[in-house]
C-alpha positions in Angstrom: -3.5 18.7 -8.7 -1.3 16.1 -10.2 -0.1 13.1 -8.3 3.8 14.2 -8.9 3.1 17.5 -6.1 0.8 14.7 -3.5 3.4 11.6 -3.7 6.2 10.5 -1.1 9.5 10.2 -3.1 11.9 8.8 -4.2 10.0 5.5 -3.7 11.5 3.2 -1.2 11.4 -0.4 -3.0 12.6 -4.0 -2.6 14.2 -6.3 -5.1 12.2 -9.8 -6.0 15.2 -11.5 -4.4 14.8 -10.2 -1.0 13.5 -11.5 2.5 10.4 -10.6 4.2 13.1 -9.4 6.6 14.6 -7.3 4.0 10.9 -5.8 3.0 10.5 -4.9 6.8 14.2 -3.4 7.7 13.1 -1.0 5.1 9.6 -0.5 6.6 11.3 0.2 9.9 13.8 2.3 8.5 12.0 4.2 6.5 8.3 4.6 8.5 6.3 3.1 5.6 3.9 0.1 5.8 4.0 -0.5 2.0 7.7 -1.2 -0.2 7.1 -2.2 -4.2 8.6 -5.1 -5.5 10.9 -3.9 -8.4 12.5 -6.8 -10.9 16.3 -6.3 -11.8 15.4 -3.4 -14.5 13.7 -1.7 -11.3 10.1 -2.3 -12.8 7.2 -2.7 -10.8 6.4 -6.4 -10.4 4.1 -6.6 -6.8 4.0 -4.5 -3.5 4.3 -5.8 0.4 2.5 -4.8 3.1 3.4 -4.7 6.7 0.2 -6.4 7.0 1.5 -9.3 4.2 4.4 -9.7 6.3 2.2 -10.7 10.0 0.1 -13.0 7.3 3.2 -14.4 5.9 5.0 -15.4 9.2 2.2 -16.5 10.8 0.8 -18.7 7.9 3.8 -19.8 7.1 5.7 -20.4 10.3 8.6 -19.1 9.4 11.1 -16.3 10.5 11.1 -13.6 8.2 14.7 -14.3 6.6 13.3 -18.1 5.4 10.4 -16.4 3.7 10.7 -14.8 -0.2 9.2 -11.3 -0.5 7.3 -12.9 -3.5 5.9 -15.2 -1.8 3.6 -12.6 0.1 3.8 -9.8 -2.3 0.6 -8.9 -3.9 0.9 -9.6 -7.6 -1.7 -7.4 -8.6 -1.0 -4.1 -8.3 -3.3 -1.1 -9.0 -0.7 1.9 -9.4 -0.7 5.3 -11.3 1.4 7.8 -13.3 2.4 10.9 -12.0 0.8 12.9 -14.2 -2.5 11.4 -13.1 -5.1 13.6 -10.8 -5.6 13.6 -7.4 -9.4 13.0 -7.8 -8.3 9.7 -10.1 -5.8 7.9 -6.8 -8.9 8.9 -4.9 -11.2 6.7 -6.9 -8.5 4.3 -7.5 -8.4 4.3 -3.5 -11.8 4.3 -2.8 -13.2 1.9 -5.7 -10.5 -0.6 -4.9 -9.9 -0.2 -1.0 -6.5 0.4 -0.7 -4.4 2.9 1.4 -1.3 3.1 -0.7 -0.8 3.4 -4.5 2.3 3.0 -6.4 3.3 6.0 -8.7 5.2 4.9 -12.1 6.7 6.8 -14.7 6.2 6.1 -18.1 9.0 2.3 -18.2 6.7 1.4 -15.3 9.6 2.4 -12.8 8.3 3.1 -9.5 9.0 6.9 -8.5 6.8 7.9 -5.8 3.8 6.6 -3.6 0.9 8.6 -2.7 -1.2 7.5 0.4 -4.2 8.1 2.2 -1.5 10.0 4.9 -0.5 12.3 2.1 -4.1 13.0 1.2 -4.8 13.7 4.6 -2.4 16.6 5.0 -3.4 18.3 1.7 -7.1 17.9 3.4 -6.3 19.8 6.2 -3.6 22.5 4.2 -7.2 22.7 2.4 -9.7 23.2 5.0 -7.4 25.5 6.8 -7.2 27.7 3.0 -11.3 27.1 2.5 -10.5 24.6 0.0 -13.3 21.7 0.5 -12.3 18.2 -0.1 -14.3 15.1 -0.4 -11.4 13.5 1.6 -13.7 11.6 4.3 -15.8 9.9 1.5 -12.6 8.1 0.4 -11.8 7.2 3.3 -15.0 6.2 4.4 -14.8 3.9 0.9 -11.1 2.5 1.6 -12.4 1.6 5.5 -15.4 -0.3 4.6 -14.6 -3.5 6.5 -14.4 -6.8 4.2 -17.2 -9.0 5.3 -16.0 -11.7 2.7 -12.2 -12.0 4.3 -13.0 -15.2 6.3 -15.0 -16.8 3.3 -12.1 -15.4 1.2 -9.2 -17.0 3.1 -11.7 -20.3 4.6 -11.1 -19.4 8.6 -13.5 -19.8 11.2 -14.6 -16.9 12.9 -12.1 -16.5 16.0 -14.5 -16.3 19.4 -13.5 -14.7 22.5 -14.2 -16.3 25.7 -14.3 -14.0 28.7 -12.6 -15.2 31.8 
């Protein structure tokens, strides 16, 4: 199967000149937890997370219109062509742990996103057709928790004090 059959489209995606507020309007509007960052040709230049946005405010303590989407975009992006395989976002996916990949054509312009959501209904079309998918083992792979994020990032463990 082809990426262009799995994907969510047409992508819903954010200019380099917006707000965090902006990035999460859409978010809202649209039920997504991931917009791409397009330039002023529309070309992919970094994606934002609902997650970037908490990180952003809180680090940053700021309200979300007084933050750049830029500023809390990633930068590096691992995205794929349309005409890619399934099996190839799930190793992207897995290998990388990420839940959302950007889907390009061939200028780099972002038409589509395919998730771990949109993997998840063809996993269950499949089972219910006798189709067996190794769905759970990418999962499995984009779940593993990061036990580096605190060296990553230099924060002390939080501790939880019971009353």
């Amino acid at each position: 199967m082809q990426i262009r059959d799995l994907m969510s489209h047409p992508a819903v995606t954010c200019p380099t000149a917006a707000t965090l507020d902006h990035a999460a309007r859409l978010m809202w509007e649209f039920d997504c937890g991931v917009v791409p960052v397009v330039d002023e040709h529309g070309r992919l230049t970094g994606v934002v997370t609902d997650r970037d946005i908490c990180m952003a405010a809180y680090t940053q303590d700021k309200v979300l219109g007084d933050i750049s989407v830029t500023t809390a975009m990633a930068k590096h992006v691992i995205a794929l062509r349309g005409d890619e395989t399934l099996e190839s976002a799930e190793h992207l996916m897995a290998d990388n742990q990420i839940r959302r990949l950007p889907v390009l054509d061939r200028d780099d312009h972002v038409v589509g996103v395919v998730s771990l959501n949109d993997m998840a209904r063809l996993a269950e079309a499949s089972r219910r057709i006798g189709i067996d998918r190794e769905f759970v083992t990418t999962i499995a792979a984009v779940g593993q928790p990061h036990t580096d994020a605190q060296v990553r990032h230099n924060l002390a463990p939080l501790t939880v004090t019971e009353h």
